[in-house]
N, C-alpha and C positions, 0 to 999 in steps of 0.2 A: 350498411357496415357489416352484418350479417352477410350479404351476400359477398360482401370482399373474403370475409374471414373465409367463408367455403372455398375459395379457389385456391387450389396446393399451390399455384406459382406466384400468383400476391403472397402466398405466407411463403416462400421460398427468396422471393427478392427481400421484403420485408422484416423477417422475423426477427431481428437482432434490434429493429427500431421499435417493434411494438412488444418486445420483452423491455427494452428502456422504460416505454411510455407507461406499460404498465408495473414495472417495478417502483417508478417515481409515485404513479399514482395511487399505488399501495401504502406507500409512505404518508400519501398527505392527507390519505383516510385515516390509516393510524393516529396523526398528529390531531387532525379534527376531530376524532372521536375522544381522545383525550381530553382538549379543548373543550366538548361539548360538555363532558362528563364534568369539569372546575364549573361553566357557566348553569349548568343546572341545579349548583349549591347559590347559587347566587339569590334567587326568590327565596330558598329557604331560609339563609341566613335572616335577610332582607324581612320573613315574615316573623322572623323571632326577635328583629329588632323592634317594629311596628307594634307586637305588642306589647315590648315592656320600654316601651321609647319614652314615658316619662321618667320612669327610674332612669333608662339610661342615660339621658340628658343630665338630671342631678350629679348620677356619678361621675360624670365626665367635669361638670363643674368643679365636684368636690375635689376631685384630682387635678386639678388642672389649676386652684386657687386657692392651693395650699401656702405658696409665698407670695402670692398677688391678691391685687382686688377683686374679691367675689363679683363686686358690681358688673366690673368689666370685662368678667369672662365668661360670667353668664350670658352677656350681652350676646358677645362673641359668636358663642354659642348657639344660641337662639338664631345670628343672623345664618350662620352656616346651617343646619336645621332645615331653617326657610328658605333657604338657596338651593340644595339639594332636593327639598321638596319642590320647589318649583320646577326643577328642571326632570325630576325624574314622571310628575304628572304629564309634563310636555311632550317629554321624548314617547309616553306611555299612548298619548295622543294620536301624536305623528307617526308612529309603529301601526296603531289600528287603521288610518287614512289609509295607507301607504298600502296593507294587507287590502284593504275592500278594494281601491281602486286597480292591482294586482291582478288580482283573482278574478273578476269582472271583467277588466282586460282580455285578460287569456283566456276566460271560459267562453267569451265574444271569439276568440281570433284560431279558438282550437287549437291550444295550447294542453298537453297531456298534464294531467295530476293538478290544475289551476289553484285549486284551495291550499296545497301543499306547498307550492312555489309562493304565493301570496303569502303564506304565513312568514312560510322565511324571507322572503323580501321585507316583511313589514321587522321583523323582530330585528335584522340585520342594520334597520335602521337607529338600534342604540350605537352602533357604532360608526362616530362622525366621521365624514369626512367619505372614508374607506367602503363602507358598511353599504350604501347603494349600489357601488360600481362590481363587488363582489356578487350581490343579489340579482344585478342587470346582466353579469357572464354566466350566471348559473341560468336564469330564466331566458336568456336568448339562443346559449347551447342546446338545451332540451328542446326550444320551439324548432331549432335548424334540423336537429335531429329526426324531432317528428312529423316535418314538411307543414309543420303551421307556418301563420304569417310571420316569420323572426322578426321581419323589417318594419312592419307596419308597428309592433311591440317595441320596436327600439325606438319610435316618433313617439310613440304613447311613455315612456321611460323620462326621454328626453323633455315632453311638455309637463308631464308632471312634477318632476322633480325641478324644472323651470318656477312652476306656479308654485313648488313648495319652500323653494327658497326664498320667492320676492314675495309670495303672500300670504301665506298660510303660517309658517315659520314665526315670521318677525311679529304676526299677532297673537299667536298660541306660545310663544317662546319670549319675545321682550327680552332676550338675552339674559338669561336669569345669571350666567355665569358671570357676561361682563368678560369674556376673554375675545382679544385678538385673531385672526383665523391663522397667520402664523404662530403665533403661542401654540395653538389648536394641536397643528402639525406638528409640533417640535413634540408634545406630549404625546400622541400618537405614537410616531416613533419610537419615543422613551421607552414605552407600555408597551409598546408590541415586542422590542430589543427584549426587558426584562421579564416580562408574563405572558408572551405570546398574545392571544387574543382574550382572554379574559385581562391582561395586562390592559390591551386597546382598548378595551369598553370600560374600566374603571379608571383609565390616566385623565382623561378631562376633566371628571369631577373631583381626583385628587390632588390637580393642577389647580382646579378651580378654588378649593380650601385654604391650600398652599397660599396662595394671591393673597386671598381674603384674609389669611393669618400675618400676611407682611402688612399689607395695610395697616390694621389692628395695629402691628407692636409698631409700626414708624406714627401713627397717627398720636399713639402715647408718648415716643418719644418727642417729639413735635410739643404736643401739651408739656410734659414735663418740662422741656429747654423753654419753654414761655413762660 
């Protein structure tokens, strides 16, 4: 690519495509660094929940069953809790897999920067769905770039994320959420539409709540009409 950009008559046919290419692509660094900048509040929130998470479990009670049954929304509570905790120790799993086998990969196959690309591959996997095929165009451009194997890393992509769906996944995960993979998508979307990507990687487990909060009140109303 260097040696294109040196030649005046490639940048003279050229130049009004690669002023595009790179104006767009200034753009979408801007927005990603944005982006980056909400999801690196994310662990810290996250670490100041964890340590007063008993209180704040109480307070959420106490707010929450102020015209209701305490019984029933601690309950609530507690299962939502343990839902979110099951899924965020899983996804936390499946991010570390995902980085080792990555990195390993590419450091085998002469991939530039391999522990860097592996991190973000693995960390991209909080976000469903979307979040590997992003990390699989980021980590196959650089290998093309840099004349590693791209091909042989896209069979390696393609089998792992094979083995992680049908096996690794359904044991380390057991579907803590209990959602549909169409539901999945529809939240996706929602999330990305409204918050961009911090949006994306917080909509399934506030879909997931959601669910679990209709359940709860039709499950009562059900009891109550009995």
């Amino acid at each position: 690519m260097l040696a294109r950009f040196a030649d005046r008559e490639f940048l003279a046919q050229h130049g009004s495509a690669l002023a595009t290419v790179f104006d767009r692509a200034a753009g979408a660094a801007s927005t990603a660094a944005e982006a980056a900048g909400w999801l690196v509040m994310v662990p810290v929130v996250a670490a100041f929940f964890l340590q007063n998470r008993a209180a704040f479990l109480d307070s959420t009670v106490d707010l929450l069953a102020q015209r209701r049954d305490r019984g029933g929304v601690k309950r609530t509570v507690e299962r939502i809790d343990t839902m979110l905790a099951q899924y965020v120790r899983a996804q936390l799993t499946i991010a570390g897999l995902s980085a080792t086998a990555y990195t390993v990969s590419m450091a085998v196959l002469g991939f530039p920067y391999p522990l860097a690309l592996g991190l973000l591959g693995g960390v991209l996997e909080f976000v469903p769905v979307v979040g590997w095929i992003i990390a699989s165009a980021i980590m196959l451009t650089s290998g093309w770039l840099a004349h590693a194997h791209w091909i042989w890393m896209a069979v390696v992509i393609a089998g792992w994320q094979t083995v992680l769906d049908l096996v690794i996944s359904p044991r380390i995960m057991g579907d803590p959420l209990q959602m549909e993979p169409i539901t999945v998508m529809f939240a996706l979307m929602a999330g990305g539409q409204i918050g961009g990507l911090l949006g994306a990687v917080l909509s399934v487990p506030a879909a997931a709540v959601v669910r679990l909060l209709w359940l709860e009140h039709k499950a009562r109303r059900n009891a109550a009409a009995a």
